[in-house]
C-alpha positions as CSV (number, residue, x, y, z in Angstrom):
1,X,0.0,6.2,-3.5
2,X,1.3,4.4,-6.6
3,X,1.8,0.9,-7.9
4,X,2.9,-0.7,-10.9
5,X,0.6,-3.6,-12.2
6,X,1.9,-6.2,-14.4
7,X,-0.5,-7.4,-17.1
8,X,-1.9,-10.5,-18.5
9,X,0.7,-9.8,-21.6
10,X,3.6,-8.9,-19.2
11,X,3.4,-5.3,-19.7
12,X,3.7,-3.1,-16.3
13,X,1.2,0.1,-15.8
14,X,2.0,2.4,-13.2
15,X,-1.8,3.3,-11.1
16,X,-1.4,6.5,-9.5
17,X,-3.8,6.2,-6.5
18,X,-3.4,9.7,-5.2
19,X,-5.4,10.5,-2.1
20,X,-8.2,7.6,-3.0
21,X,-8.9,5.1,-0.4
22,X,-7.2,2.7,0.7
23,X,-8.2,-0.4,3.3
24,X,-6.4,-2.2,5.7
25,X,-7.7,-5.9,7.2
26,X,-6.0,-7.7,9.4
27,X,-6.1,-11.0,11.1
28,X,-3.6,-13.2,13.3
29,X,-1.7,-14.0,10.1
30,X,-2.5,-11.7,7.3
31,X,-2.8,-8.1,6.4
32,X,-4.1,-7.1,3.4
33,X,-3.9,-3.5,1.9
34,X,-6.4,-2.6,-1.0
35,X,-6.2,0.6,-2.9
36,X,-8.7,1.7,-5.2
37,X,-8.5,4.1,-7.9
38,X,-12.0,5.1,-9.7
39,X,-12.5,6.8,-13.3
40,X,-15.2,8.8,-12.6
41,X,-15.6,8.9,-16.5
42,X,-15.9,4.9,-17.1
43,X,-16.9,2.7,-13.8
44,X,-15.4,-0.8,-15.6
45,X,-11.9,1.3,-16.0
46,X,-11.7,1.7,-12.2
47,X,-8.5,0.0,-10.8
48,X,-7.8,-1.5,-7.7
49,X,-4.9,-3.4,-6.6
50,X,-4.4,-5.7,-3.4
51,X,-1.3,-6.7,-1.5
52,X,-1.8,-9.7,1.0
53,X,1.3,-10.5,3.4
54,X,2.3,-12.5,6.2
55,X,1.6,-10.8,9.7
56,X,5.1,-11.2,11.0
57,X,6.7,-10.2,8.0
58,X,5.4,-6.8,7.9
59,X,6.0,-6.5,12.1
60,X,10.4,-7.9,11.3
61,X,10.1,-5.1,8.8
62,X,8.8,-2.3,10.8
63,X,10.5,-3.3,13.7
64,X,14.0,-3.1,11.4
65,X,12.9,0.1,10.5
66,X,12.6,1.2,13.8
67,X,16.0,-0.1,15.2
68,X,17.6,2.2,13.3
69,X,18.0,5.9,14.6
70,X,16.9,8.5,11.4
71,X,18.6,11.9,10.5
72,X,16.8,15.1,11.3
73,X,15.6,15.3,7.7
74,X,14.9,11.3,6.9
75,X,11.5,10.4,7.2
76,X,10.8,7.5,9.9
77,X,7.9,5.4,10.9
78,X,5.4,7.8,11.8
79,X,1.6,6.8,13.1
80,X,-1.0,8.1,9.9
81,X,-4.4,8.1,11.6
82,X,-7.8,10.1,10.7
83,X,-8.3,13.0,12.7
């Protein structure tokens, strides 16, 4: 996973998250997704970002994304779970 952060001073850094974790919570309204990206060399340089949105906003966009048929090779809404 990546993001780009935006700074106190307005400046944007791209995080590469890479396979660290990331958390979902959800309640009737919200879900928030967390990803967290440690230095293992410098614990205070870890980085973290956190993305809260509206319930039904995330559910009209999936749903869009669904409503459309994909090509053989585009890639679609798939189910990510742990095995």
């Amino acid at each position: 996973m990546f993001a780009i952060l935006r700074g106190a001073n307005g400046r944007r850094h791209g995080v590469d998250f890479r396979d660290d974790p990331v958390t979902v919570a959800m309640s009737p309204t919200t879900v928030q997704v967390t990803m967290a990206a440690a230095d293992p060399g410098d614990l205070a340089r870890s980085r973290f970002v956190t993305v809260a949105l509206p319930r039904d906003a995330l559910a009209t966009a999936m749903a869009a994304v669904a409503a459309h048929p994909m090509a053989h090779d585009e890639p679609g809404l798939r189910l990510v779970g742990k095995d």
